[in-house]
N, C-alpha and C positions, 0 to 999 in steps of 0.2 A: 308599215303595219304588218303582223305577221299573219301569213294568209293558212295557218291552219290552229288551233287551239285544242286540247286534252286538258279533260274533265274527269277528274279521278280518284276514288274512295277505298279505304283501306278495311278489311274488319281485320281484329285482334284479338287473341285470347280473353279470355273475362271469366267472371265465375260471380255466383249471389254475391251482390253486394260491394264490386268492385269501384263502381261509379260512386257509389255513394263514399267509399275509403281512399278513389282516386290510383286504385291499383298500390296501397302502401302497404299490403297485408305481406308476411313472409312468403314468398316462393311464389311471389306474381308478377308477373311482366307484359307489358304489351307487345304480347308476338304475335305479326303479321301472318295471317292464318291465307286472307285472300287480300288480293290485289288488282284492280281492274277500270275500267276507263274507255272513253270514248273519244277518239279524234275527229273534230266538226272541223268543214271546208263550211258549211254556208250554215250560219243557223236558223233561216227560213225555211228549207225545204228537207235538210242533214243529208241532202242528196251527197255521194261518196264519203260516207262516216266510214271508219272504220272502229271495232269493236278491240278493245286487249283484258283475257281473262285470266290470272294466275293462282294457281292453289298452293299455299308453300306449308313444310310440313314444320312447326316450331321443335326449335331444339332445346330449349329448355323444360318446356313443358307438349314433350310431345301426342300424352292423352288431352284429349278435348273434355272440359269437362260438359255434365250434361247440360247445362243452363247454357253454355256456348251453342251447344248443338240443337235446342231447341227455340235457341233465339233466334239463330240463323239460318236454320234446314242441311247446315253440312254437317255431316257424321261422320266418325272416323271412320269408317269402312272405305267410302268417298273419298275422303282426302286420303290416307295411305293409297288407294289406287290412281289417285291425280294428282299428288301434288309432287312442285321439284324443290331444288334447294332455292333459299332465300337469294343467293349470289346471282345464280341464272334465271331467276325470275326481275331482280332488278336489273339486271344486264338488258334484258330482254324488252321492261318499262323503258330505259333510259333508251335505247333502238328506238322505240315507240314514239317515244317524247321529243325526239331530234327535231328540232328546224319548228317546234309549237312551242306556243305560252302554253303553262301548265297551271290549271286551276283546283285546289278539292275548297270541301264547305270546312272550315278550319284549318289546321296544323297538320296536315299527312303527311308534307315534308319530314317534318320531324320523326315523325313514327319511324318511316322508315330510316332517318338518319340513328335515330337511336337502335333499332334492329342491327343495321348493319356495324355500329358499334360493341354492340353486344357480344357480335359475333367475330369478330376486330375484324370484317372486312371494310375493306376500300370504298369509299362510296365515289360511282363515278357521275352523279348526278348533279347537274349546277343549282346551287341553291337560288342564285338572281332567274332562273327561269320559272320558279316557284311561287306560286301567290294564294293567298287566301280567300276566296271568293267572297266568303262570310264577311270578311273585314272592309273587302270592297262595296258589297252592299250597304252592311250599317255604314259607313263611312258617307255615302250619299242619301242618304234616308231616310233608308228599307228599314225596316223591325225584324231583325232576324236574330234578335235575342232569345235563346229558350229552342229556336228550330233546329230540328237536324236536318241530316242531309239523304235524307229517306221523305225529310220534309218540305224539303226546299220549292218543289214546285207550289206549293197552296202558297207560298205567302203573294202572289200575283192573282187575282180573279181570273184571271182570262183564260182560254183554253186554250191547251197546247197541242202541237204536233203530233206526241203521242203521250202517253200516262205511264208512268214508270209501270214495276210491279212489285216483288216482296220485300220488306222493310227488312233493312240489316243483312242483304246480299250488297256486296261492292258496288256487282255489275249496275243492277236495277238501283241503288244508289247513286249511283254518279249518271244515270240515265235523268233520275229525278231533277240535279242538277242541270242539264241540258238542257230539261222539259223547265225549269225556271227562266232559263237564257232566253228559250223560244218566245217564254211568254214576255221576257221583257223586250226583246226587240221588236216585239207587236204594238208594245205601246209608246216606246220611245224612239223607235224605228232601228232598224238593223245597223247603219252608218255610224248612227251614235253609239249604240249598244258596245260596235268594235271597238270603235275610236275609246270608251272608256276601261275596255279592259287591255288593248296595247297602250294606254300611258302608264300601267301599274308596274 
């Protein structure tokens, strides 16, 4: 079994109206704006988690529009002063992700696979280390049709370790995610909880 796992959320460019058009309007793209994640050793207690936060600046559309920025709380001022490139920022995730199962709530793999095609770099990331946590839940289940991953903690009753916090930040996103795990090893127990996310 793999004794560490990364839990990890993407935000991407957007503008009114994207989700609803599926991003197929001219001169839109899903460019990884932020990228971040949490690495859990125990998820009873998260005693030695470690945190990974990245801001990257898009190249295609490098103004934020305002609806991006007011969904998320990053501004461009913020990101021009934080962010690096897309390359060394996945260089930097795939370091991260080494020797863990890697989980987001849908398709992040992809995002990023498609980002770093965009940009025709290399990807050095294993796609078999990649899973969909979303799919893993419906697949046993859960209803997790309709949640996001800012959501993910409430589809359990139980209280968790701790409570994410602002919706449509990466970090506090894939915290949310965690805060789902905590609460399901509460009720199906920890041993299980592992055991079902190292068969995936």
């Amino acid at each position: 079994m793999n004794s560490s796992y990364v839990l990890f959320d993407t935000e991407y460019t957007s503008w009114e109206g994207s989700l609803e058009f599926d991003w197929s309007r001219a001169g839109e793209y899903k460019e990884i704006v932020q990228i971040a994640g949490i690495k859990i050793l125990d998820f009873d207690t998260f005693s030695g988690s470690v945190l990974f936060n990245r801001y990257i600046l898009p190249s295609k559309n490098p103004i934020l529009s305002s609806y991006f920025q007011e969904l998320t709380g990053i501004s461009q001022d913020f990101l021009e002063r934080h962010a690096i490139s897309l390359t060394l920022a996945v260089h930097e995730f795939h370091k991260f992700c080494q020797g863990s199962k890697v989980f987001s709530w849908g398709d992040d793999f992809s995002i990023i696979k498609n980002n770093l095609n965009l940009q025709n770099v290399s990807n050095p990331l294993q796609a078999s280390n990649f899973q969909d946590l979303k799919s893993v839940y419906s697949s046993n289940g859960f209803a997790v049709e309709g949640v996001s991953s800012a959501e993910s903690s409430a589809i359990f009753e139980e209280s968790s370790f701790f409570e994410p916090g602002k919706k449509h930040d990466a970090l506090s996103d894939a915290l949310s995610i965690a805060a789902s795990l905590n609460k399901l090893s509460k009720i199906i127990g920890s041993n299980a909880m592992i055991k079902l996310l190292s068969e995936q």
